[in-house]
FIGUGU-396400 format. One record per residue: residue number from 1; residue in three letters; x, y, z of N, C-alpha, C, O, CB in turn. Coordinates in pm, 1 decimal. Glycine has a CB too. Layout:
N
<atom resi="NUM" resn="ALA" n_X="X" n_Y="Y" n_Z="Z" ca_X="X" ca_Y="Y" ca_Z="Z" c_X="X" c_Y="Y" c_Z="Z" o_X="X" o_Y="Y" o_Z="Z" cb_X="X" cb_Y="Y" cb_Z="Z"/>
...
This chain:
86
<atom resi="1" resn="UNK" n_X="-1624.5" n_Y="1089.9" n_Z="489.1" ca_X="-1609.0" ca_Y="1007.0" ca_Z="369.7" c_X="-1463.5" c_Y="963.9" c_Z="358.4" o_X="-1357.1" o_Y="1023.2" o_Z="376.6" cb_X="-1654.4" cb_Y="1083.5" cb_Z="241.5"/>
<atom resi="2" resn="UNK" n_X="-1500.3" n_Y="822.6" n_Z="317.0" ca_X="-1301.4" ca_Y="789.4" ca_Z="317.7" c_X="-1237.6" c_Y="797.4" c_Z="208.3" o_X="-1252.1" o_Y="907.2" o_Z="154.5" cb_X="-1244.2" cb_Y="639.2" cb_Z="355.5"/>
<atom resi="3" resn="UNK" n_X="-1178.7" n_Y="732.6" n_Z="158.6" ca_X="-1092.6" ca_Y="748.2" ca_Z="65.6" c_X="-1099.0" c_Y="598.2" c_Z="-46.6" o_X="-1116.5" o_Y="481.2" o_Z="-12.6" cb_X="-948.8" cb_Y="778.5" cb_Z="148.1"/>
<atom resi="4" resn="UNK" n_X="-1078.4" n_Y="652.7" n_Z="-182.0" ca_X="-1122.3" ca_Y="517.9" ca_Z="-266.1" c_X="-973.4" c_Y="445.5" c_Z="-244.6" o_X="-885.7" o_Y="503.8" o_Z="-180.7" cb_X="-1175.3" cb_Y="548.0" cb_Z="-461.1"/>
<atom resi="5" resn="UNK" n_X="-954.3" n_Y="326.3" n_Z="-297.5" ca_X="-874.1" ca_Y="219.5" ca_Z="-336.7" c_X="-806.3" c_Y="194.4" c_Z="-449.5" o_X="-849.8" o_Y="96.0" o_Z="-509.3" cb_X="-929.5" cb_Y="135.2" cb_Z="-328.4"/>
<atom resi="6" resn="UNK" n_X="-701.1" n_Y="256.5" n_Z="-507.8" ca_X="-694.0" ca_Y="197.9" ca_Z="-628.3" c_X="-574.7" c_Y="118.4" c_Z="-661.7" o_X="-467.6" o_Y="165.3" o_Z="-623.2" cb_X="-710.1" cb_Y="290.0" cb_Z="-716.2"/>
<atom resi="7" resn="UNK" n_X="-572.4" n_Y="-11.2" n_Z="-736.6" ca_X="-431.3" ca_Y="-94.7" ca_Z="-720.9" c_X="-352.0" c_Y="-83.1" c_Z="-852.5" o_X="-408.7" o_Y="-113.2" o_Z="-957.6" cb_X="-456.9" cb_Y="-263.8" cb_Z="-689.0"/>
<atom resi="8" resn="UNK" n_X="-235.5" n_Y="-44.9" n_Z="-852.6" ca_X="-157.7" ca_Y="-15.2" ca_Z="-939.0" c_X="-147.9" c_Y="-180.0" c_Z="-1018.5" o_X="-154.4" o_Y="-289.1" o_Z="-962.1" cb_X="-22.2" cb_Y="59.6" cb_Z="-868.6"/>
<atom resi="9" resn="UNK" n_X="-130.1" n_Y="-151.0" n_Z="-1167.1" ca_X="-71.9" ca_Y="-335.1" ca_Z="-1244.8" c_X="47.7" c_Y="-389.4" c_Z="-1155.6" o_X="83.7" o_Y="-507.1" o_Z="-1153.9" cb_X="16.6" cb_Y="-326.0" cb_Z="-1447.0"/>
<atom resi="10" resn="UNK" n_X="102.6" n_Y="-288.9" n_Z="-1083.6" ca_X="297.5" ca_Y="-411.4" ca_Z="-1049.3" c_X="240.6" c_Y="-400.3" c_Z="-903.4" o_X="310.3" o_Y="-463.8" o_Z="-824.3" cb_X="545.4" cb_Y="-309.8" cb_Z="-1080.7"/>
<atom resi="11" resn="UNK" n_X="109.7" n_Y="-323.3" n_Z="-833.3" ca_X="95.4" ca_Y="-420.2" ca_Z="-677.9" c_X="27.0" c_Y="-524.9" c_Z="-734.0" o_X="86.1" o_Y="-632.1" o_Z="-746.7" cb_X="-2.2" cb_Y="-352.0" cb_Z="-529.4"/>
<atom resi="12" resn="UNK" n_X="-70.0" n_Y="-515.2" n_Z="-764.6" ca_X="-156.3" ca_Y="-673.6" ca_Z="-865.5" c_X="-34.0" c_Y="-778.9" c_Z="-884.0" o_X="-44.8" o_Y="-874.5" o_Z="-807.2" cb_X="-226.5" cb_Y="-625.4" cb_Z="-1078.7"/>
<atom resi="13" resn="UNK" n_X="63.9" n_Y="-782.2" n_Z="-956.6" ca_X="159.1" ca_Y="-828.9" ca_Z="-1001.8" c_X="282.9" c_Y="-909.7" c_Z="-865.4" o_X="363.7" o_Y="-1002.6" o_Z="-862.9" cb_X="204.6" cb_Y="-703.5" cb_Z="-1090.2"/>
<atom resi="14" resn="UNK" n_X="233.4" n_Y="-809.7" n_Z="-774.4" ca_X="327.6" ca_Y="-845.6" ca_Z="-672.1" c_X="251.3" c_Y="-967.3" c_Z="-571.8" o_X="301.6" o_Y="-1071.4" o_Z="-529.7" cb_X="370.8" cb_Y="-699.6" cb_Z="-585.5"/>
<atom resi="15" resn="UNK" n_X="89.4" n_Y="-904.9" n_Z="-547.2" ca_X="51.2" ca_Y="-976.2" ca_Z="-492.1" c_X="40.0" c_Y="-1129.8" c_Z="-496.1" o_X="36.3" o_Y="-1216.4" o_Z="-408.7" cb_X="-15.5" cb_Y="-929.0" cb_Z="-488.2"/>
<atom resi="16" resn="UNK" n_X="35.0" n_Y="-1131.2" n_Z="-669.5" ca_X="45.1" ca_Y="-1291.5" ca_Z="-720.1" c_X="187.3" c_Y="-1374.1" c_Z="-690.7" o_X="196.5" o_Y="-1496.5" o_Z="-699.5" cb_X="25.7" cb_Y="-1294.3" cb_Z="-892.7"/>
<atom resi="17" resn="UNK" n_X="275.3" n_Y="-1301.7" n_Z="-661.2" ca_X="413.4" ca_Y="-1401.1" ca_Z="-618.7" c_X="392.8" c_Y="-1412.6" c_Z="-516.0" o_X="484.4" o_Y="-1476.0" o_Z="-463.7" cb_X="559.6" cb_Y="-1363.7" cb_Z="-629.0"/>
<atom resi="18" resn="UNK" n_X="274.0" n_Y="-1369.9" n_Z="-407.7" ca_X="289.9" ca_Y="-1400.5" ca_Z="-257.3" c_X="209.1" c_Y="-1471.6" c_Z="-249.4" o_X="125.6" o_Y="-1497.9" o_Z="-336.0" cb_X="281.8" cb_Y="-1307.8" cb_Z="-155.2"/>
<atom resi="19" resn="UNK" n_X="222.6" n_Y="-1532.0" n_Z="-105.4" ca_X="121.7" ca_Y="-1692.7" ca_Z="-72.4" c_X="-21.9" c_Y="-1595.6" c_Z="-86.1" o_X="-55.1" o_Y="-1477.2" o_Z="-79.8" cb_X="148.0" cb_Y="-1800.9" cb_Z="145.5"/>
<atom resi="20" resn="UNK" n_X="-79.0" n_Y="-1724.5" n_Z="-108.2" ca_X="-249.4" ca_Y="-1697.5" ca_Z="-167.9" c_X="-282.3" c_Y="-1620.2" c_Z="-52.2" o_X="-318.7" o_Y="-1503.1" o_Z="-62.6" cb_X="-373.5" cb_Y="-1850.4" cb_Z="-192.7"/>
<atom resi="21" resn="UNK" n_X="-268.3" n_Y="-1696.7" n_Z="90.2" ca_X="-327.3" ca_Y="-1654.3" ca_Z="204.0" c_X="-326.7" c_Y="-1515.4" c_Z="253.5" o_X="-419.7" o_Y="-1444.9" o_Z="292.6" cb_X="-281.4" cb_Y="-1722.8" cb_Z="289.8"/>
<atom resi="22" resn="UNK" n_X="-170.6" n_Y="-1486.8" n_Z="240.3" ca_X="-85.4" ca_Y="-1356.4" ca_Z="273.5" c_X="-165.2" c_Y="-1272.7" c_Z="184.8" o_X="-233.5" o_Y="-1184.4" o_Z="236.7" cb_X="89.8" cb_Y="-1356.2" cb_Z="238.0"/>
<atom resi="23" resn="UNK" n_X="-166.2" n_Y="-1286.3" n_Z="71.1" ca_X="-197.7" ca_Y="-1216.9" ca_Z="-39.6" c_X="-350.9" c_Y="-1131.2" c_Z="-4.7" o_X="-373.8" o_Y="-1013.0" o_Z="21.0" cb_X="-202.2" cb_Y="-1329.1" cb_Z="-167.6"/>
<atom resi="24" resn="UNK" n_X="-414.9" n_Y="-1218.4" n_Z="-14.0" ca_X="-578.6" ca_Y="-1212.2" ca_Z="98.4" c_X="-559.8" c_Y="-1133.5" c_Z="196.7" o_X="-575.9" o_Y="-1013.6" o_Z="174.4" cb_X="-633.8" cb_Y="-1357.4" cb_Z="184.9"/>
<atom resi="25" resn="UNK" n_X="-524.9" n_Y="-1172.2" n_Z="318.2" ca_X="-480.9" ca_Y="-1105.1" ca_Z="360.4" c_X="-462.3" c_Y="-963.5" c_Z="347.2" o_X="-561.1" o_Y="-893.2" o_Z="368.1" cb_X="-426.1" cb_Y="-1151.4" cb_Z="362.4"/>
<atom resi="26" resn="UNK" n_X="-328.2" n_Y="-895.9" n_Z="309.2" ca_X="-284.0" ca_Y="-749.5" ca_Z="267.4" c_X="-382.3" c_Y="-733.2" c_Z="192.8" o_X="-387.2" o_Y="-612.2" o_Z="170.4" cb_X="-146.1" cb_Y="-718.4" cb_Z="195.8"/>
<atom resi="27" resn="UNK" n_X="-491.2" n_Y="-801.6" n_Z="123.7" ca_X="-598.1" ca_Y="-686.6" ca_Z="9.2" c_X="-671.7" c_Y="-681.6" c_Z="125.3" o_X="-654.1" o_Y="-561.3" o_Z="144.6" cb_X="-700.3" cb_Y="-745.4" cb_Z="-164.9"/>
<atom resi="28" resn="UNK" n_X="-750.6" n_Y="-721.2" n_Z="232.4" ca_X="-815.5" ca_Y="-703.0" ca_Z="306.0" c_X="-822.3" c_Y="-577.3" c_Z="400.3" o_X="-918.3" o_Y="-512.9" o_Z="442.5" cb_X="-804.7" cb_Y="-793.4" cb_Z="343.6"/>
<atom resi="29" resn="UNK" n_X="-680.2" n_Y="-564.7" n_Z="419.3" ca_X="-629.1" ca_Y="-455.2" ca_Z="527.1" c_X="-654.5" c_Y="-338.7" c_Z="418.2" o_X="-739.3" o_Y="-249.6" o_Z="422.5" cb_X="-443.7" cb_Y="-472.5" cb_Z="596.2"/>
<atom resi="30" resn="UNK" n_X="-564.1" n_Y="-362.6" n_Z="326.5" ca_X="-558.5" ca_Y="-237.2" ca_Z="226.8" c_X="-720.5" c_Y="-146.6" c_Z="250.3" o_X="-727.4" o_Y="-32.9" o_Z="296.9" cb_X="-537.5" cb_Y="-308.3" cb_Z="36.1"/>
<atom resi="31" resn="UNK" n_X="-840.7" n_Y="-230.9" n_Z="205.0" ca_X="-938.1" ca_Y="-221.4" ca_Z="189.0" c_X="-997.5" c_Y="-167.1" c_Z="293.0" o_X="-1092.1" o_Y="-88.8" o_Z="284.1" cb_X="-972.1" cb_Y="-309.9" cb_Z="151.3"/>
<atom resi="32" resn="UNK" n_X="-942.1" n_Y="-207.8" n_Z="404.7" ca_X="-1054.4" ca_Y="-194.4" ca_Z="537.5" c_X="-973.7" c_Y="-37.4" c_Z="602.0" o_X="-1032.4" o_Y="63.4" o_Z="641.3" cb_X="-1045.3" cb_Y="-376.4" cb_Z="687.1"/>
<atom resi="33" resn="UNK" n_X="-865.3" n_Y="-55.1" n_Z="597.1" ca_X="-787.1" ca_Y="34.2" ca_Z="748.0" c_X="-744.9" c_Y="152.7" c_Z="609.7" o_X="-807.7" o_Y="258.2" o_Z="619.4" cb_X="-589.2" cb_Y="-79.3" cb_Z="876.4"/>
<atom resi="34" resn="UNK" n_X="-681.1" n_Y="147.3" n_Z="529.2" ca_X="-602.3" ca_Y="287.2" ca_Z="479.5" c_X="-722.7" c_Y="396.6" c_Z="362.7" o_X="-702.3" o_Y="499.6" o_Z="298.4" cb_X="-428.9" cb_Y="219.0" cb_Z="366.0"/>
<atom resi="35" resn="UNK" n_X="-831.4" n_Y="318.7" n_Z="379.6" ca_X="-966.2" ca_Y="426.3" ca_Z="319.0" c_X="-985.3" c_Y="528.8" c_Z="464.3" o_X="-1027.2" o_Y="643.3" o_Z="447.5" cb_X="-1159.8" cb_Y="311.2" cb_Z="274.4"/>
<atom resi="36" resn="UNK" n_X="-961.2" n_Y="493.0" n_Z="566.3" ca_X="-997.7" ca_Y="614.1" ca_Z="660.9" c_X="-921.8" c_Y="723.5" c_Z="697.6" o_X="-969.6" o_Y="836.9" o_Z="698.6" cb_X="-1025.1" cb_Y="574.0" cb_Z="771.6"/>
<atom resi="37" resn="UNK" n_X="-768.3" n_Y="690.7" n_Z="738.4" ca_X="-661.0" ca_Y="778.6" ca_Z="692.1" c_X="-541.1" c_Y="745.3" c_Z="655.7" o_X="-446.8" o_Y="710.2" o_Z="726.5" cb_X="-637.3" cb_Y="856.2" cb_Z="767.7"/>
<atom resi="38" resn="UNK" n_X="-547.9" n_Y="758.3" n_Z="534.7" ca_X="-405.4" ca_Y="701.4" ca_Z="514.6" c_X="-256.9" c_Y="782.9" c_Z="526.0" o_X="-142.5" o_Y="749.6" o_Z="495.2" cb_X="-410.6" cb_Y="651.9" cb_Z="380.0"/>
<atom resi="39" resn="UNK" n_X="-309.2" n_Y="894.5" n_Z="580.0" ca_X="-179.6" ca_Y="972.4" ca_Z="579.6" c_X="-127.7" c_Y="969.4" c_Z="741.4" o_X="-15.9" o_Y="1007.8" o_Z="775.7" cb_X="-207.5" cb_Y="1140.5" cb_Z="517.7"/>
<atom resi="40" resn="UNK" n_X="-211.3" n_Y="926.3" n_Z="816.2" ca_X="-171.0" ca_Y="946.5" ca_Z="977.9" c_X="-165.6" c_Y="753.3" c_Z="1008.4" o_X="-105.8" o_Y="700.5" o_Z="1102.1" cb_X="-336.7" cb_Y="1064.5" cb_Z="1099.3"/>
<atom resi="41" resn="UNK" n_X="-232.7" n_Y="691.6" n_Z="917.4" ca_X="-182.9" ca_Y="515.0" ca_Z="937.9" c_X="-52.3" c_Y="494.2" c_Z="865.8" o_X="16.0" o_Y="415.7" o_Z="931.6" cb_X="-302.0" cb_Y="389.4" cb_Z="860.2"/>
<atom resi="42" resn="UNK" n_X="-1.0" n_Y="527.3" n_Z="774.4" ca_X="122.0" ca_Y="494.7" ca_Z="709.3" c_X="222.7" c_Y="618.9" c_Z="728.3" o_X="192.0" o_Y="735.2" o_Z="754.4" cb_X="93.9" cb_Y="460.9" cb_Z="553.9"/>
<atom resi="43" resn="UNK" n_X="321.7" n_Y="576.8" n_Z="713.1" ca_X="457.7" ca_Y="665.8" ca_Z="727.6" c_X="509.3" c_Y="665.4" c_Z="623.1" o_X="539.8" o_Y="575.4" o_Z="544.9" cb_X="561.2" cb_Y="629.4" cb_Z="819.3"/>
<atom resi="44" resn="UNK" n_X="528.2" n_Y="866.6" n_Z="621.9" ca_X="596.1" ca_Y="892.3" ca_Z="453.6" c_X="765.5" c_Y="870.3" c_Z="444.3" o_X="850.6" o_Y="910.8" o_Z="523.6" cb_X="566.0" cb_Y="1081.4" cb_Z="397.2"/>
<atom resi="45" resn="UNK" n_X="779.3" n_Y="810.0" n_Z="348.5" ca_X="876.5" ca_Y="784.9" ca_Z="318.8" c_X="996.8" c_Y="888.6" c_Z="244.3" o_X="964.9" o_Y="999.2" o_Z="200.4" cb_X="837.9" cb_Y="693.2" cb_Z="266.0"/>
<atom resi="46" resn="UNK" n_X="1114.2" n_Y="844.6" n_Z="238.4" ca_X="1233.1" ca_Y="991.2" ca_Z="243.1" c_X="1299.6" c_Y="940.2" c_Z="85.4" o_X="1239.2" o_Y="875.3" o_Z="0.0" cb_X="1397.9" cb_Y="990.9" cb_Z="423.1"/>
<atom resi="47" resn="UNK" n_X="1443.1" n_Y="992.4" n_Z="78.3" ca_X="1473.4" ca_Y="1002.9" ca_Z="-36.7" c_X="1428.4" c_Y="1012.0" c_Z="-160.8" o_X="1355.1" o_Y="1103.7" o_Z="-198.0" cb_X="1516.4" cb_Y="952.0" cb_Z="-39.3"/>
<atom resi="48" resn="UNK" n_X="1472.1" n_Y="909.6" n_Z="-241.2" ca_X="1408.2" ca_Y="871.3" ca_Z="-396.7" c_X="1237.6" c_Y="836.5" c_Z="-370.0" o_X="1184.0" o_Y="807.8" o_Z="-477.0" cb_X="1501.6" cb_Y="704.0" cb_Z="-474.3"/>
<atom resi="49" resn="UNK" n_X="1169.4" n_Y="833.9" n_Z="-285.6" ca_X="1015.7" ca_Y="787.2" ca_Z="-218.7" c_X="996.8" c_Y="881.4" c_Z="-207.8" o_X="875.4" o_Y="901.8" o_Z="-209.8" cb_X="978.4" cb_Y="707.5" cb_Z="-96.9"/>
<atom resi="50" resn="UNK" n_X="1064.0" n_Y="981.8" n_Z="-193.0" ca_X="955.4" ca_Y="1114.7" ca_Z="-123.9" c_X="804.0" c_Y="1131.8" c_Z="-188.9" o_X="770.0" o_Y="1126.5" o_Z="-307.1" cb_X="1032.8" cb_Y="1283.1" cb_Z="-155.8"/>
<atom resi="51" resn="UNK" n_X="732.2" n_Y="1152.1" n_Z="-80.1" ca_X="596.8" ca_Y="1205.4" ca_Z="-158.5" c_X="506.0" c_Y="1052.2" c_Z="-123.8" o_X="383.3" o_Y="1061.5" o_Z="-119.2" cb_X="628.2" cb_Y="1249.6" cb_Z="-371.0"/>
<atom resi="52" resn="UNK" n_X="558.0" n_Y="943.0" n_Z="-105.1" ca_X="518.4" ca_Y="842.3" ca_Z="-128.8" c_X="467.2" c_Y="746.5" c_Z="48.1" o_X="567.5" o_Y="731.9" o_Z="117.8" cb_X="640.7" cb_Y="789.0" cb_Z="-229.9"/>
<atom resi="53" resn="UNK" n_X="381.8" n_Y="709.2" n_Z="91.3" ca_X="359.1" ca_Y="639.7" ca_Z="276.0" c_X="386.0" c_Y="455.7" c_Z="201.5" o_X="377.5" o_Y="394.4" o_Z="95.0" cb_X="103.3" cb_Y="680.7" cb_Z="386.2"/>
<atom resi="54" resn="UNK" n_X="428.5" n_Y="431.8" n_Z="373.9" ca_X="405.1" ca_Y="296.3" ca_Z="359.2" c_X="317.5" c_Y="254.1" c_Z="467.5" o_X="286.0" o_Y="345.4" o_Z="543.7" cb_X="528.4" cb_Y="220.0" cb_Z="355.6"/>
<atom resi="55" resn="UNK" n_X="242.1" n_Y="70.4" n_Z="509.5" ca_X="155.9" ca_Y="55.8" ca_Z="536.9" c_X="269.6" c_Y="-94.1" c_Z="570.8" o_X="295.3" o_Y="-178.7" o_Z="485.1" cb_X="24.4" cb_Y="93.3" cb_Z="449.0"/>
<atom resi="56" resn="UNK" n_X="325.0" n_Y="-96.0" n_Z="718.5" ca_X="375.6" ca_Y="-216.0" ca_Z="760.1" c_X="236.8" c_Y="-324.6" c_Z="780.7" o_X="164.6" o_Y="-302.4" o_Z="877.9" cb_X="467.5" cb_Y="-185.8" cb_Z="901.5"/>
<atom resi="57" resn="UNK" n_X="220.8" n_Y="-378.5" n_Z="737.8" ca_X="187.7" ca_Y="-576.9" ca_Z="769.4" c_X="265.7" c_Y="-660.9" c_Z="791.8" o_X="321.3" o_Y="-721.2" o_Z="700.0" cb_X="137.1" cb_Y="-662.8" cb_Z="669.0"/>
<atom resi="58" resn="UNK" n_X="291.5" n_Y="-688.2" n_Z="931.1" ca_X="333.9" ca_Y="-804.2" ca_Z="951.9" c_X="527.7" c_Y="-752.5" c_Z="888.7" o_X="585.9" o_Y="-645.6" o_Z="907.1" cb_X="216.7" cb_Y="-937.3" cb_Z="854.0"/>
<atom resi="59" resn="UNK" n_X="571.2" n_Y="-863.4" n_Z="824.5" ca_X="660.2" ca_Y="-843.9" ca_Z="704.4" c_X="660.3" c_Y="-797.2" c_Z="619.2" o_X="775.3" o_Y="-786.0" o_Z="576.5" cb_X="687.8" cb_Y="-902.2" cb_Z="658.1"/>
<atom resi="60" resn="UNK" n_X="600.4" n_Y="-762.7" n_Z="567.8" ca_X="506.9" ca_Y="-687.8" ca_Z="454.7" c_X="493.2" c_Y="-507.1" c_Z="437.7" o_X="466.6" o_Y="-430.4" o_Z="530.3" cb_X="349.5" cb_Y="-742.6" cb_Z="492.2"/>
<atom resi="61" resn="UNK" n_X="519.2" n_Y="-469.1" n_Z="296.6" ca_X="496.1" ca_Y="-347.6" ca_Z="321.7" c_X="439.7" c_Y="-317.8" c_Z="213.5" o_X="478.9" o_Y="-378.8" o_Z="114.1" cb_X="594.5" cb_Y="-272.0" cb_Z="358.6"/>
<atom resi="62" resn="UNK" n_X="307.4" n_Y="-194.2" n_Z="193.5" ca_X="221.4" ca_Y="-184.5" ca_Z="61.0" c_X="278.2" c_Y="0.6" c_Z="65.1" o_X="231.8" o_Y="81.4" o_Z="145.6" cb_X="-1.3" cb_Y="-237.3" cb_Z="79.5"/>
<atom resi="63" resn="UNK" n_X="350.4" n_Y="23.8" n_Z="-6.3" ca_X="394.2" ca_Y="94.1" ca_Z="-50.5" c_X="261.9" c_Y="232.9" c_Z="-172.0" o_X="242.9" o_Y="226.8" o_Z="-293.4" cb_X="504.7" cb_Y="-6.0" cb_Z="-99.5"/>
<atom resi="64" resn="UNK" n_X="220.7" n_Y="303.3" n_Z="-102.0" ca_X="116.2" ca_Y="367.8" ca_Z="-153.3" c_X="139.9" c_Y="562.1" c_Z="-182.7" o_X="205.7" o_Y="646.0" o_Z="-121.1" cb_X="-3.0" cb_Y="324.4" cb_Z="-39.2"/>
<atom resi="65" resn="UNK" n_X="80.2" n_Y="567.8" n_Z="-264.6" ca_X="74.6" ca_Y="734.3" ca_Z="-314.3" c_X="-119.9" c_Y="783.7" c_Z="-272.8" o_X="-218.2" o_Y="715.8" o_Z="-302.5" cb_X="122.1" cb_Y="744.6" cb_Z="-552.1"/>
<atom resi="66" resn="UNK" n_X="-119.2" n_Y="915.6" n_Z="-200.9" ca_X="-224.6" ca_Y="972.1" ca_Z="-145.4" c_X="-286.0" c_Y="1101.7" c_Z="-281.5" o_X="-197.9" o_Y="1187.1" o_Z="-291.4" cb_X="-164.5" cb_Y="1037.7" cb_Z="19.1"/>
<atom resi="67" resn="UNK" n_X="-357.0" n_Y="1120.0" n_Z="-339.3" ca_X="-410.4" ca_Y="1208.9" ca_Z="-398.6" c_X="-528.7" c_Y="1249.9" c_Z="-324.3" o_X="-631.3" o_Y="1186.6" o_Z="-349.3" cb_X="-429.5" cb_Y="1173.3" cb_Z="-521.0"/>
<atom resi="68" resn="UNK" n_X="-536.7" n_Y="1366.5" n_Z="-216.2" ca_X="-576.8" ca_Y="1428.6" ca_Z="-160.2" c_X="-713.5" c_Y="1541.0" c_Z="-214.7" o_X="-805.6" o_Y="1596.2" o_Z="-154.5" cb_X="-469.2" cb_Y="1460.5" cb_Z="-121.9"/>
<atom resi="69" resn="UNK" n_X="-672.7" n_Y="1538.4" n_Z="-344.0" ca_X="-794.9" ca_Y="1603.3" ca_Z="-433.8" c_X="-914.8" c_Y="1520.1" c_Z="-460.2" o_X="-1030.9" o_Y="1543.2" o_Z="-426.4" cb_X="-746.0" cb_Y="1641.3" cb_Z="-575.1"/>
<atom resi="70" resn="UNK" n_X="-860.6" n_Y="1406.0" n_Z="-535.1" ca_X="-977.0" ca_Y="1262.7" ca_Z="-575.7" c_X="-1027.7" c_Y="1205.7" c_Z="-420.6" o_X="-1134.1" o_Y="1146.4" o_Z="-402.8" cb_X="-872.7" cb_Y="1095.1" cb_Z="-678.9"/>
<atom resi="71" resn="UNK" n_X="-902.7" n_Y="1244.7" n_Z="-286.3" ca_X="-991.6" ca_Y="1137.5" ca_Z="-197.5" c_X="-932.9" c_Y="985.0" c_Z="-280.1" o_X="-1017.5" o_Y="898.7" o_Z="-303.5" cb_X="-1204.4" cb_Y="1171.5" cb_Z="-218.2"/>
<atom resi="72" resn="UNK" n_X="-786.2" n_Y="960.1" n_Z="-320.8" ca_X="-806.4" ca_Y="810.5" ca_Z="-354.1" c_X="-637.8" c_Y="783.6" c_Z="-296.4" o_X="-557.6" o_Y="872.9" o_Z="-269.2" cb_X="-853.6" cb_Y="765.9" cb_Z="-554.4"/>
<atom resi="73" resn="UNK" n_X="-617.6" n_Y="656.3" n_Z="-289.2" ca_X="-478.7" ca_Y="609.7" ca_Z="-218.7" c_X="-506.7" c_Y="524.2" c_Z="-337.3" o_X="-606.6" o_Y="458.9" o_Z="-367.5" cb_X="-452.0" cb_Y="545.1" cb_Z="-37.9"/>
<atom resi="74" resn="UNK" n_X="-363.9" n_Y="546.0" n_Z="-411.0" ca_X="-305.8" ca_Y="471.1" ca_Z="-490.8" c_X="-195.5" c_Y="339.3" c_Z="-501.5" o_X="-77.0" o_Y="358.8" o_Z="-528.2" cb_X="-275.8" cb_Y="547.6" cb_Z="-533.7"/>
<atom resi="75" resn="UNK" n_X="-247.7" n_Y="212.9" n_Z="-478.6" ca_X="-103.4" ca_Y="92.5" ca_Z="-386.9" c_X="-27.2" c_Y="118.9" c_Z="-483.2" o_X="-74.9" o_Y="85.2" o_Z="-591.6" cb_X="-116.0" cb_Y="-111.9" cb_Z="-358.5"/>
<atom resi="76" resn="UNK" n_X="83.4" n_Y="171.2" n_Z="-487.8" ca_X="215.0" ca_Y="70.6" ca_Z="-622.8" c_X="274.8" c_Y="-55.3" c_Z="-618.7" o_X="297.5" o_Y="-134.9" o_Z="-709.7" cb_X="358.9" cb_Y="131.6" cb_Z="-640.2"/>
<atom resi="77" resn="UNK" n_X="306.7" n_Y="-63.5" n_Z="-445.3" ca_X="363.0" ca_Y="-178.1" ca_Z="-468.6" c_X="334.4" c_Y="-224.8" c_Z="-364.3" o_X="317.6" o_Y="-154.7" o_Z="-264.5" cb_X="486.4" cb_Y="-187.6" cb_Z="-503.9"/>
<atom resi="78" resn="UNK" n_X="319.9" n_Y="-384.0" n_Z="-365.0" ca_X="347.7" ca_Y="-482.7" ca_Z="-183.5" c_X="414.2" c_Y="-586.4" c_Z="-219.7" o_X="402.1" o_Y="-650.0" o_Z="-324.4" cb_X="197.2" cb_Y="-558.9" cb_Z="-82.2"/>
<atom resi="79" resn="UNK" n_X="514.2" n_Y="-611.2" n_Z="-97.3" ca_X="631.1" ca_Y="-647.0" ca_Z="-91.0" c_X="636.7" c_Y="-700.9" c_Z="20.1" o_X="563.5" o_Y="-668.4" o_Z="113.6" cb_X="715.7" cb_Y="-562.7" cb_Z="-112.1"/>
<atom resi="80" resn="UNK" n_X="734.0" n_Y="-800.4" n_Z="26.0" ca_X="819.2" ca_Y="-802.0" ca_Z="184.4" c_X="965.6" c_Y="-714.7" c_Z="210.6" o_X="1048.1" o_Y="-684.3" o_Z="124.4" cb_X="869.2" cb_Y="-972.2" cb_Z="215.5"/>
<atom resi="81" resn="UNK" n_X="969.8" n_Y="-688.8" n_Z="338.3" ca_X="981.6" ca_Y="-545.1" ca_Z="341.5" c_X="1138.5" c_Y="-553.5" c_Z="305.3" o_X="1181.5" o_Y="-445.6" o_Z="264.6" cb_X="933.8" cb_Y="-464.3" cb_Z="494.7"/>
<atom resi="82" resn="UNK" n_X="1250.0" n_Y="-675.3" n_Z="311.7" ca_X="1336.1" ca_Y="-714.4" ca_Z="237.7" c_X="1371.6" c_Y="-676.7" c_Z="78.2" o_X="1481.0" o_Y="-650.3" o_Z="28.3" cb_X="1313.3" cb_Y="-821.7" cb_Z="255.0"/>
<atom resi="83" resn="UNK" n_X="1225.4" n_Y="-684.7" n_Z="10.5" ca_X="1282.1" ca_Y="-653.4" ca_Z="-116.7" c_X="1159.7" c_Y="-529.4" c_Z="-157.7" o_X="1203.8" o_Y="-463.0" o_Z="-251.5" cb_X="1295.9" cb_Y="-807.0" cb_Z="-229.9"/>
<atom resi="84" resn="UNK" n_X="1073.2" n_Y="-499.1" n_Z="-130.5" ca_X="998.5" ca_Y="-403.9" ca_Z="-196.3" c_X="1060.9" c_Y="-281.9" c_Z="-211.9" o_X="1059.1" o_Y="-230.0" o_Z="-323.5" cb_X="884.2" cb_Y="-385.0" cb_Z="-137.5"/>
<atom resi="85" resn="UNK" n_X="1117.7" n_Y="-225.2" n_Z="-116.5" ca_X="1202.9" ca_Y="-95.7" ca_Z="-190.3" c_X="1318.8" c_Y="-133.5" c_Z="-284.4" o_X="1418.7" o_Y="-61.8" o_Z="-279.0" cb_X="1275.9" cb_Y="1.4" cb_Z="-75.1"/>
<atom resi="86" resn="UNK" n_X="1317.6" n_Y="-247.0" n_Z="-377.7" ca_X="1412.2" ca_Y="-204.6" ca_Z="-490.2" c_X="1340.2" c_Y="-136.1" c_Z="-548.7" o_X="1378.5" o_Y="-79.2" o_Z="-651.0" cb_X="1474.5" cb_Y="-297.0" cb_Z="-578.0"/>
């Protein structure tokens, strides 16, 4: 069994400043590839992130939290990979 999906309001938020296509896109992947494992497809991230994987696309990075109890990956944020870690 994989893992649910859930999109934070500021990835929603992010996705709408990106091209429609792109946008499509990254929900697609989200959907398809990081419900099976998301802890061995994305790489955890260090400092002020700790605790937290990311999920390279392209330019692009969807910045996600794993709750291992529920079985759910939580997006916070997607970005290009330029500005999403502010």
């Amino acid at each position: 069994m994989g893992y649910d999906i859930e999109w934070h309001e500021k990835a929603i938020e992010d996705l709408m400043g990106i091209d429609k296509g792109m946008a499509v896109r990254i929900m697609e992947r989200a959907k398809s590839y990081l419900p099976q494992d998301p802890i061995s497809l994305g790489k955890p991230l260090k400092g002020m992130f700790k605790g937290l994987y990311r999920y390279r696309f392209g330019d692009y990075r969807i910045i996600y939290a794993v709750d291992r109890v529920k079985k759910a990956v939580r997006i916070l944020r997607v970005g290009h990979r330029k500005e999403v870690y502010e």
